[in-house]
N, C-alpha and C positions, 0 to 999 in steps of 0.2 A: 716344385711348381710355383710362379710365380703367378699370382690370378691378372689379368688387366683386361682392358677392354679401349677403344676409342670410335670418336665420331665425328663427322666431319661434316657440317650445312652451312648453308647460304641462305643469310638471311635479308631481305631485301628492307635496310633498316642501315640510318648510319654507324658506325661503331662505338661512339659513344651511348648512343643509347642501348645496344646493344649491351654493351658493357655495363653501366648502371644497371640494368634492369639484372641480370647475372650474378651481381657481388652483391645485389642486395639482400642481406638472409628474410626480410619483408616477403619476398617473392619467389620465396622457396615452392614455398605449400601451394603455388599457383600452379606450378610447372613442373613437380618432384612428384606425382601419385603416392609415393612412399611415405612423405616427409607428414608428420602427425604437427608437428609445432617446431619452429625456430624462435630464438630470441637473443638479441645480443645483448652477451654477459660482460665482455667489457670491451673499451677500447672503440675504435671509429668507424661505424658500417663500410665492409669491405676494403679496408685499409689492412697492410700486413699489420699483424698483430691483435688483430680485432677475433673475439672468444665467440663460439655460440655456445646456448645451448641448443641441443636442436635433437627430439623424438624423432624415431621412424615404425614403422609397421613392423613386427616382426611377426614368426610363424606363427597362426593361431590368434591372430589380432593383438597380440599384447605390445605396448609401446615399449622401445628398449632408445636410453641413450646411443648417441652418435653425434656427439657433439665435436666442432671442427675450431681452426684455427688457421685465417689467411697467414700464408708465412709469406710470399711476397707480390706485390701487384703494380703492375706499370697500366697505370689510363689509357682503357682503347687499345692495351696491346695484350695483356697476360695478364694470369689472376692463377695463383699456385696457391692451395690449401692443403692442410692432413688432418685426419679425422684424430683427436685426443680421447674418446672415451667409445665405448662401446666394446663387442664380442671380437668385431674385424674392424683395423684402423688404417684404410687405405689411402694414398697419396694420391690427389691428383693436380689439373691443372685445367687452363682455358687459354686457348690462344686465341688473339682474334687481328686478322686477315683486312684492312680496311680494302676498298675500292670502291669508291665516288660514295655512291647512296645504299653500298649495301656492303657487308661483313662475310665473310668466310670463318666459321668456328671451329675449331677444334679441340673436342673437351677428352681427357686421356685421364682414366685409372690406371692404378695399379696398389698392388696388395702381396708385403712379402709374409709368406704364415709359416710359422715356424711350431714344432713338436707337435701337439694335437691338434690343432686349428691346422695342419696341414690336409688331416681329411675331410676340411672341409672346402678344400678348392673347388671339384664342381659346383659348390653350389656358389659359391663366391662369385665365379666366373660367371654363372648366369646371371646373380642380382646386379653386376658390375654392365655386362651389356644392357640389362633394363635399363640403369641409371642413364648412361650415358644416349641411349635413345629416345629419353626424353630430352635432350636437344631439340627436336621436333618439338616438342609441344612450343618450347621458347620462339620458335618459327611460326609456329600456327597462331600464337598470340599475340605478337609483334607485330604480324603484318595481315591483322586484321583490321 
């Protein structure tokens, strides 16, 4: 079982800013329910190659590393990250859709688990649909 998830809004906002606001790990914690702390550990705010660290919630309130790594990002178009530390190290991506004054998103995990982390796909699968439906919130924020 391969865990993923994806999500797909219209944000009525231009792509760039859309984008800025997205790669920036500053604006995790606004939009992520999950995200406890980001911080960039090296390298140039959402530029490939740029480290975080970055907390999330885990079972029982305890905060567990999840820290990521943009691997590549074209402005206004795509923003590809993968998680380097943590329990589950899933892959994702952001694509963004311009037209006139508004963006079409689409933000896509995915997560290969292999040996014992394979029983942990259902639960994978559900935190991965959370994640990605906070997309929404990026919407609710943007175009307040």
């Amino acid at each position: 079982m391969v865990p993923s998830a994806e999500r797909r809004v219209t944000i009525h906002r231009p792509a760039e800013q859309v984008y800025r606001f997205i790669a920036s790990g500053d604006n995790q914690a606004a939009w992520r329910p999950g995200v406890v702390s980001v911080r960039l550990r090296s390298g140039t705010d959402g530029e490939p190659g740029a480290v975080y660290d970055q907390r999330v919630k885990a079972p029982f309130g305890r905060p567990v590393a999840a820290d990521y790594e943009i691997v590549s990002a074209t402005p206004n178009r795509e923003l590809r990250f993968r998680a380097i530390a943590g329990p589950v190290r899933p892959e994702g991506s952001y694509v963004f859709e311009a037209d006139g004054d508004s963006t079409t998103v689409t933000f896509a995990l995915r997560c290969d688990l292999s040996g014992m982390a394979r029983m942990m796909g259902p639960m994978v699968a559900k935190t991965m649909n959370a994640e990605v439906a906070c997309l929404d919130n990026v919407k609710a924020i943007l175009e307040r």
